[in-house]
Every structure is written in structure tokens, then in C-alpha cells.
C-alpha positions as CSV (number, residue, x, y, z in Angstrom):
1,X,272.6,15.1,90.1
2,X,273.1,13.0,87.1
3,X,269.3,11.7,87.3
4,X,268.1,15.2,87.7
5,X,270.1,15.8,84.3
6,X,268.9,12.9,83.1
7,X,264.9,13.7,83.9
8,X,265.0,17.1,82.7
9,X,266.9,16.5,79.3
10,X,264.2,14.1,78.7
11,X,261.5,16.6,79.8
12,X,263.0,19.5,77.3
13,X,263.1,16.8,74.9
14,X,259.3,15.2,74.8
15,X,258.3,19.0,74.7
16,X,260.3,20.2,72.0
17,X,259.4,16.9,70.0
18,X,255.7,17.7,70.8
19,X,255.8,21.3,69.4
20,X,258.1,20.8,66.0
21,X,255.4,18.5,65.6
22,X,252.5,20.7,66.4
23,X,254.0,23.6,64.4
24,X,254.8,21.7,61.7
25,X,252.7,17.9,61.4
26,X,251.0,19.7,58.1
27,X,248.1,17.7,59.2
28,X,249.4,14.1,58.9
29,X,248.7,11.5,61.1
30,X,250.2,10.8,63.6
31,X,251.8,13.6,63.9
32,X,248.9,15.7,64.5
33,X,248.2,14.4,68.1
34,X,250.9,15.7,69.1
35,X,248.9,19.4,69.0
36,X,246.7,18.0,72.2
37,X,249.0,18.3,74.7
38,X,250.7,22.0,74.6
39,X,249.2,22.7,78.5
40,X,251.7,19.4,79.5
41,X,254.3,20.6,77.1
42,X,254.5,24.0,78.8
43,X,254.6,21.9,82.2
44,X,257.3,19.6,80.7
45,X,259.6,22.4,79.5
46,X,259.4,24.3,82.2
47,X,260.1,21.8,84.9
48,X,263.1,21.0,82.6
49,X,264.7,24.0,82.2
50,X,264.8,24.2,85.7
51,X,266.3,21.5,86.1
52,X,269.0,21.7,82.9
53,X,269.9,24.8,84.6
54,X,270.7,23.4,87.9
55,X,272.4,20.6,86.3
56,X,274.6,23.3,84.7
57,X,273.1,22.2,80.9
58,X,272.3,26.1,80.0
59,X,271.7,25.4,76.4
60,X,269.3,22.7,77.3
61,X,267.3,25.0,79.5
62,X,267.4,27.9,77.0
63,X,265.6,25.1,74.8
64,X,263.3,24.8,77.8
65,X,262.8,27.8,78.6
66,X,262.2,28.7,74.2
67,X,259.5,25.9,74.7
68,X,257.6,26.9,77.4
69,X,257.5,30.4,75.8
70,X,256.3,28.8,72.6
71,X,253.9,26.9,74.8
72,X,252.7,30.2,76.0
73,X,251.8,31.2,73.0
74,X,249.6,29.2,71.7
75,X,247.8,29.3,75.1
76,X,247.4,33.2,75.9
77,X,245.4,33.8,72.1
78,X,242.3,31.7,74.5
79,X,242.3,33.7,77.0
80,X,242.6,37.2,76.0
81,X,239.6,39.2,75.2
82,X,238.5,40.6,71.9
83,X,239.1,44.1,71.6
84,X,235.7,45.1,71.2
85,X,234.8,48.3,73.0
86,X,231.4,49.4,71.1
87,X,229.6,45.9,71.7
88,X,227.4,46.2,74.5
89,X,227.4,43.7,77.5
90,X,225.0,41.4,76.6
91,X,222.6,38.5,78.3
92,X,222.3,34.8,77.6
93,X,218.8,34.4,76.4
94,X,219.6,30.5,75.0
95,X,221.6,28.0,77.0
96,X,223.5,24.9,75.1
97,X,224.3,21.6,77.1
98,X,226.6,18.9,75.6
99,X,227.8,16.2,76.6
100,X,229.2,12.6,75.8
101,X,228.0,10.2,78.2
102,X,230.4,7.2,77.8
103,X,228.9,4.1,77.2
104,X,230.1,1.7,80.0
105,X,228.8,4.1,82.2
106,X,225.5,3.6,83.9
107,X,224.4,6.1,86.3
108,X,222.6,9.0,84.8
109,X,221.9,10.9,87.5
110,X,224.8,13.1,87.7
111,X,223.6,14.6,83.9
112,X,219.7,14.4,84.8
113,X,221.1,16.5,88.2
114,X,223.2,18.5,85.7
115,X,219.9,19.6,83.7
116,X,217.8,20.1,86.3
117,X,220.3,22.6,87.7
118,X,221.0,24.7,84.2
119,X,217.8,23.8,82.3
120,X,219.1,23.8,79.0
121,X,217.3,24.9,76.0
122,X,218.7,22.4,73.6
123,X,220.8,19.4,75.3
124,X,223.1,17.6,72.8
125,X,224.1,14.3,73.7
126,X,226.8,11.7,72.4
127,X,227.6,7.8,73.0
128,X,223.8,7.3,73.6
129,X,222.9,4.0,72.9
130,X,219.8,1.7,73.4
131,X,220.8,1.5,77.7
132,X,221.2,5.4,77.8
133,X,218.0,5.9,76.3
134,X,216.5,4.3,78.8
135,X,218.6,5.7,81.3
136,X,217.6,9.1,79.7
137,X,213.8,8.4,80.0
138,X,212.6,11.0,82.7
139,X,214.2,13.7,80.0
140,X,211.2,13.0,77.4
141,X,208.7,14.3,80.0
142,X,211.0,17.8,80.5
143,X,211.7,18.4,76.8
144,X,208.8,18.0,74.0
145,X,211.0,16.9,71.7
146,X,214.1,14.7,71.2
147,X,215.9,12.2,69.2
148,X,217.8,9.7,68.6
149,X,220.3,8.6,65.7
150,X,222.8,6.8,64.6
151,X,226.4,8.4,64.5
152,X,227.1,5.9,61.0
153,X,224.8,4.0,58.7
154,X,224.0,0.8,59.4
155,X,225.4,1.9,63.2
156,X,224.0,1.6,66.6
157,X,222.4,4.9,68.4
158,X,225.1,6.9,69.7
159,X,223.6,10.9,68.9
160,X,220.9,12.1,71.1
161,X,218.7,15.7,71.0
162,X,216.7,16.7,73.5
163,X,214.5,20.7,72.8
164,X,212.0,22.7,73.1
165,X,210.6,25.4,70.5
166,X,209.5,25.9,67.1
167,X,211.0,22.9,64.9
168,X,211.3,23.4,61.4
169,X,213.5,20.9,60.0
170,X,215.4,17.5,61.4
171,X,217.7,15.9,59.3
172,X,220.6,13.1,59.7
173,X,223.7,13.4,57.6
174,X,225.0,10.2,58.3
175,X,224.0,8.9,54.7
176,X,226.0,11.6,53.8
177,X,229.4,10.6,55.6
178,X,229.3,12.9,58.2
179,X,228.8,11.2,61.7
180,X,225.8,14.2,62.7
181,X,222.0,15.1,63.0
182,X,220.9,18.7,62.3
183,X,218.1,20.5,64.2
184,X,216.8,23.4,62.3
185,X,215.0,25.9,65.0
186,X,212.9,29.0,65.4
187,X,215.0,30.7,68.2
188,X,213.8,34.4,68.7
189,X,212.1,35.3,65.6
190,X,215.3,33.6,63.7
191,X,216.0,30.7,62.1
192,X,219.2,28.9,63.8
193,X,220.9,25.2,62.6
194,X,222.3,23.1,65.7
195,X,224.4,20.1,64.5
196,X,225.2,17.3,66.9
197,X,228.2,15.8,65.7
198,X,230.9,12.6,66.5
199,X,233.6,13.0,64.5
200,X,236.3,9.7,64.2
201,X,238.8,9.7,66.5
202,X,241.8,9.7,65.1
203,X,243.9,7.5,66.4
204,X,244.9,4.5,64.0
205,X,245.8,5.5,59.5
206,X,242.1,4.1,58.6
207,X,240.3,6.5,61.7
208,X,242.7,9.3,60.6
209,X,241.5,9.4,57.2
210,X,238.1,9.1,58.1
211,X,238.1,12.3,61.0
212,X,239.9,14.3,58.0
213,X,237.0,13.7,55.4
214,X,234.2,14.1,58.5
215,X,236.1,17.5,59.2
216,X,236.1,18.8,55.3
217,X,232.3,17.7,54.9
218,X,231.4,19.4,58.2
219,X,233.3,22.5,56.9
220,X,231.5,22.3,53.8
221,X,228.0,21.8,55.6
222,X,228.6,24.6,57.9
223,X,229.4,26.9,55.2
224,X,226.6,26.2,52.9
225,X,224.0,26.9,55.8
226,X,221.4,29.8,54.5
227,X,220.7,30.4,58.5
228,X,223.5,30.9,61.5
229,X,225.0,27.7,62.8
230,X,225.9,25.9,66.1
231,X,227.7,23.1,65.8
232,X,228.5,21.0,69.1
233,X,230.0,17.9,69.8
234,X,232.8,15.3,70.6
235,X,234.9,16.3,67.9
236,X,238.4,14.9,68.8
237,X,239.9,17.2,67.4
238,X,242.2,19.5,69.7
239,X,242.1,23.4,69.2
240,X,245.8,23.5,67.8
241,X,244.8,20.8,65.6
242,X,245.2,22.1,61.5
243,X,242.2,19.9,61.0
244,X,240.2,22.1,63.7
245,X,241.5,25.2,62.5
246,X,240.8,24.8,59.1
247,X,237.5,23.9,59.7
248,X,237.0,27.1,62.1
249,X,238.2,28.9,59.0
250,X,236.4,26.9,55.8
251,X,232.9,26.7,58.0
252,X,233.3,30.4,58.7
253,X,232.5,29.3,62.4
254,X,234.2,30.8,65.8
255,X,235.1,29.2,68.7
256,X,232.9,29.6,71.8
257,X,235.8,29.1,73.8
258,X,237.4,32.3,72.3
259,X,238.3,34.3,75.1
260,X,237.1,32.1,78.1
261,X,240.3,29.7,77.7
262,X,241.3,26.3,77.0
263,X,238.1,24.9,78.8
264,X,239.9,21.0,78.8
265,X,236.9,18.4,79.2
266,X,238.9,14.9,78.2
267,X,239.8,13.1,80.3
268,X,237.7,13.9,83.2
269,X,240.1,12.3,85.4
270,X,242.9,14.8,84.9
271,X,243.6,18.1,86.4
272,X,242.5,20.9,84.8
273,X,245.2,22.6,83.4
274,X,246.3,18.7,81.7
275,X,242.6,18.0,80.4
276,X,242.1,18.3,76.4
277,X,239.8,20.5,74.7
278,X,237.9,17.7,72.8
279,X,234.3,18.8,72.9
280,X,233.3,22.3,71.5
281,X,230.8,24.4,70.7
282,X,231.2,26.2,67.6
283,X,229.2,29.4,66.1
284,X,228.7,31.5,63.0
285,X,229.8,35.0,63.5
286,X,226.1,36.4,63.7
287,X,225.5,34.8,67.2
288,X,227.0,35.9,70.4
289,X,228.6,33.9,73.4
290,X,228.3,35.1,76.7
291,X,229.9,32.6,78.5
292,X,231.3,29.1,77.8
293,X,232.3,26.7,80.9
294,X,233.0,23.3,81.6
295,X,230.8,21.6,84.0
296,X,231.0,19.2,86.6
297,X,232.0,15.5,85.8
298,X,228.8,12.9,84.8
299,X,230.5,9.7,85.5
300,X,232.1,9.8,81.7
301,X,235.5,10.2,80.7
302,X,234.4,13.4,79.0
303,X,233.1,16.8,81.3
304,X,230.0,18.5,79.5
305,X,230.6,21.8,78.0
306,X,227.9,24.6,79.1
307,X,227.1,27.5,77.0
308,X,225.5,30.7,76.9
309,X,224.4,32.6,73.6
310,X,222.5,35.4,72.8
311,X,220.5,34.5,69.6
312,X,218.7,38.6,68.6
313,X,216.2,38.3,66.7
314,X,216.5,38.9,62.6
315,X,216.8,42.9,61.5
316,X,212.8,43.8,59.2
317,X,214.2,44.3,56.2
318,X,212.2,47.9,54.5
């Protein structure tokens, strides 16, 4: 009994530790992190307070118990649905693949497998470099277009595009700081922004401070757009994390997970309810998500994200 005690006051402990911090990091590295891991802190504190209880340490397991509610929380908001009775059901009529690819891995067939199955409209690639294009070759003959780009100046390739469609304007933003390419399309009748981005991940003080300034100058770019944007990526950046929420908020984007759940792609290895939600897809308000999905592993330690919009064509104006 006393290493059931033991094991579960440790349990109630890592995952009331991982919440103050969540609730109340402000931000700061490394703090922060702790936001990535409320699935396994609802795990940890429940598992505890079971055990604190059968140990007979009922204060212990009310902290348990207070922590897996908390825990519950911040999970349910992802997948309820909007309230929304007037909007119409509507259909997908533009698919979004991304994806980072890993770079010590070396079969590509799982993705190329991937996009022959969905057939993408726009596939958005990360960790690309000089192998993976060449990996990635038979792509160029099913997509028009595509690119390649560095993810800093003076970097090796690691952002890839691959589209079809009206292209009006490419442009990296590297130069600029911020570790993206953007893709301005005709999609529909309307003029629509995707960014491909790789944020910093922000796991040492230098890295840290780097992902914060990438996330305020993609918050900035975002909000500044003149058309509706997508923005999609390996963003390391959790969705409890102040950083992502602020960005959600300054960039005037939404979430396509909103609604369809946690949608955990990092690591791949993990069961689902213990994978992170590292790669997103992010909207402005004018486009509509249908459906938003993990799919199935590539051979990376990231799964692709898969999703669905509705892009309606732009209102004449009299």
C-alpha cells in the first residue's frame, strides 16, 4: 500500500505542477511547455486520485480529482460545437494537406500513397531538404506548381509547396524573420493567402525567444492580409500555449480544429489521446472548415493534418 501512496501522490503532484503552470507560465519559458501535456495530466490526476483515495489520502485525491476536472476543461471547449443553427451544412470544395516529413526519414511513399488517396489541392510540406526533394519528384508531374524554400536565411531547404490554380503572388518572408513562404491564390473567384510556416521550437532560452518573435510577426502578417488567410504548419506551439492563443486572437485567425477536438499529431509514436497538437491549420473567419483530421503516420515523428474548407466565392459588390 505504501507504493501505491507513493505512485499516486507523485501522479497528483506532476499534474497539479503541470496546470499552475499552464494557467499561470504568463508565457515564459520554460514554463510554457508545460501547456502541451493537459491530455496526460488528466490521465495523471485521475489515476492518482484513485489511488490517494484507496490509500486513505482524501485531500490528495480531492486535489486529483480538482485536476482532472480542470483538465476537463480545457479539453471539452475542442470538442463542442459552435452554436450555430442558421449556417447551412456545407461541402468541402478545397482540400489542405500538411505535413512535416522528418528528415532522417527516407521512404516517401507512405505521403506520395497519402496524396494519391486525398488528392490535395494545395500540399504544404515541412523538413524538406535537398534528399526529400528528390524523394518528392513524382509530385512535380501531379501538381503544376511547387516550391521550395528555406525555413531561415542563409538556411538549408526545409519548406515545400506543392498546387494547382491561378497563382498570383509567391513570396518568402524569411528575410523578414519569420521562418515562412506565402502563396497568394485564386480559389473560387477569390483571392486566398496560404502560409507555410516552421516556427522555432522552443525548447532551450535562445529558441524560446526566437518562437515568441516568429509568433508576434506571424500575428502581425496575418492581420495585415487584404485577402482571407490559411496559415499551416509545424508550429510547436500547443493549443493551450499563451503564445498560440494570442496569435489566434492578434492574427484574427480560428482554429480549424475548433470543434473536431484535440487532433494530437506529435509524436506519431504515441497513442492518441497522449499525442500533441503541434501542427495546425489556422483560418480567417471568412472561410469555413468542414472537417479537420489527422491522418495516417508517414514514417515521421509528426502525423499530417488533413483539412476540408469551403472557400465561396467573393459577394459583386452593386
Amino acid at each position: 500500500m505504501s507504493c501505491l501512496k507513493a505512485v499516486s501522490l507523485s501522479l497528483v503532484a506532476i499534474s497539479a505542477t503541470g496546470l499552475a503552470f499552464t494557467l499561470f507560465s504568463f508565457g515564459i519559458w520554460p514554463l510554457e511547455t508545460a501547456s502541451l501535456w493537459i491530455p496526460g495530466y488528466l490521465l495523471l490526476a485521475s489515476a492518482g486520485a484513485i489511488g490517494c483515495a484507496l490509500s486513505g489520502k482524501f485531500r490528495w485525491s480531492g486535489l486529483g480529482a480538482l485536476c482532472a476536472a480542470a483538465s476537463l476543461a480545457l479539453l471539452l471547449p475542442h470538442y463542442m460545437l459552435p452554436n450555430r443553427p442558421d449556417v447551412p451544412k456545407v461541402k468541402k470544395n478545397f482540400r489542405v494537406v500538411q505535413a512535416n516529413v522528418y528528415f532522417p526519414n527516407d521512404d516517401p511513399e507512405p505521403l506520395l500513397r497519402l496524396v494519391r488517396e486525398t488528392s490535395p489541392d494545395i500540399l504544404l510540406l515541412q523538413e524538406v531538404n535537398e534528399k526529400w526533394i528528390a524523394l518528392l519528384k513524382p509530385l512535380e508531374a501531379r501538381y503544376p506548381h511547387h516550391r521550395y524554400s528555406a525555413r531561415y536565411t542563409n538556411g538549408g531547404m526545409d519548406l515545400a509547396y506543392y498546387w494547382s490554380g491561378e497563382t498570383l503572388d509567391v513570396e518568402d518572408l524569411h528575410t523578414e524573420g519569420l521562418p515562412a513562404t506565402a502563396v497568394t491564390l485564386r480559389v473560387n473567384g477569390r483571392t486566398v493567402c496560404f502560409l507555410n510556416v516552421h516556427t522555432a521550437a522552443p525548447f532551450t532560452p535562445e529558441r524560446a525567444e526566437r518562437y515568441r518573435h516568429q509568433m508576434e510577426l506571424l500575428a502581425r502578417r496575418a492581420a495585415n492580409r487584404s485577402c482571407p488567410v490559411v496559415v499551416a504548419g509545424d508550429l510547436n506551439a500547443g493549443v493551450w500555449s499563451r503564445h498560440f492563443t494570442a496569435l489566434l486572437k492578434q492574427g484574427g485567425l480560428v482554429s480549424a480544429r475548433r470543434s473536431f477536438g484535440v487532433l494530437g499529431t506529435w509524436p506519431s509514436f504515441f497513442p492518441g489521446p497522449l499525442r500533441i497538437a503541434l501542427d495546425h491549420l489556422l483560418v480567417s473567419p471568412g472561410l469555413t472548415v468542414t472537417d479537420c483530421r489527422p491522418g495516417p503516420g508517414i514514417g515521421s515523428d509528426h502525423l499530417p493534418l488533413i483539412t476540408d474548407l469551403n472557400i465561396e466565392q467573393e459577394p459583386h459588390r452593386e
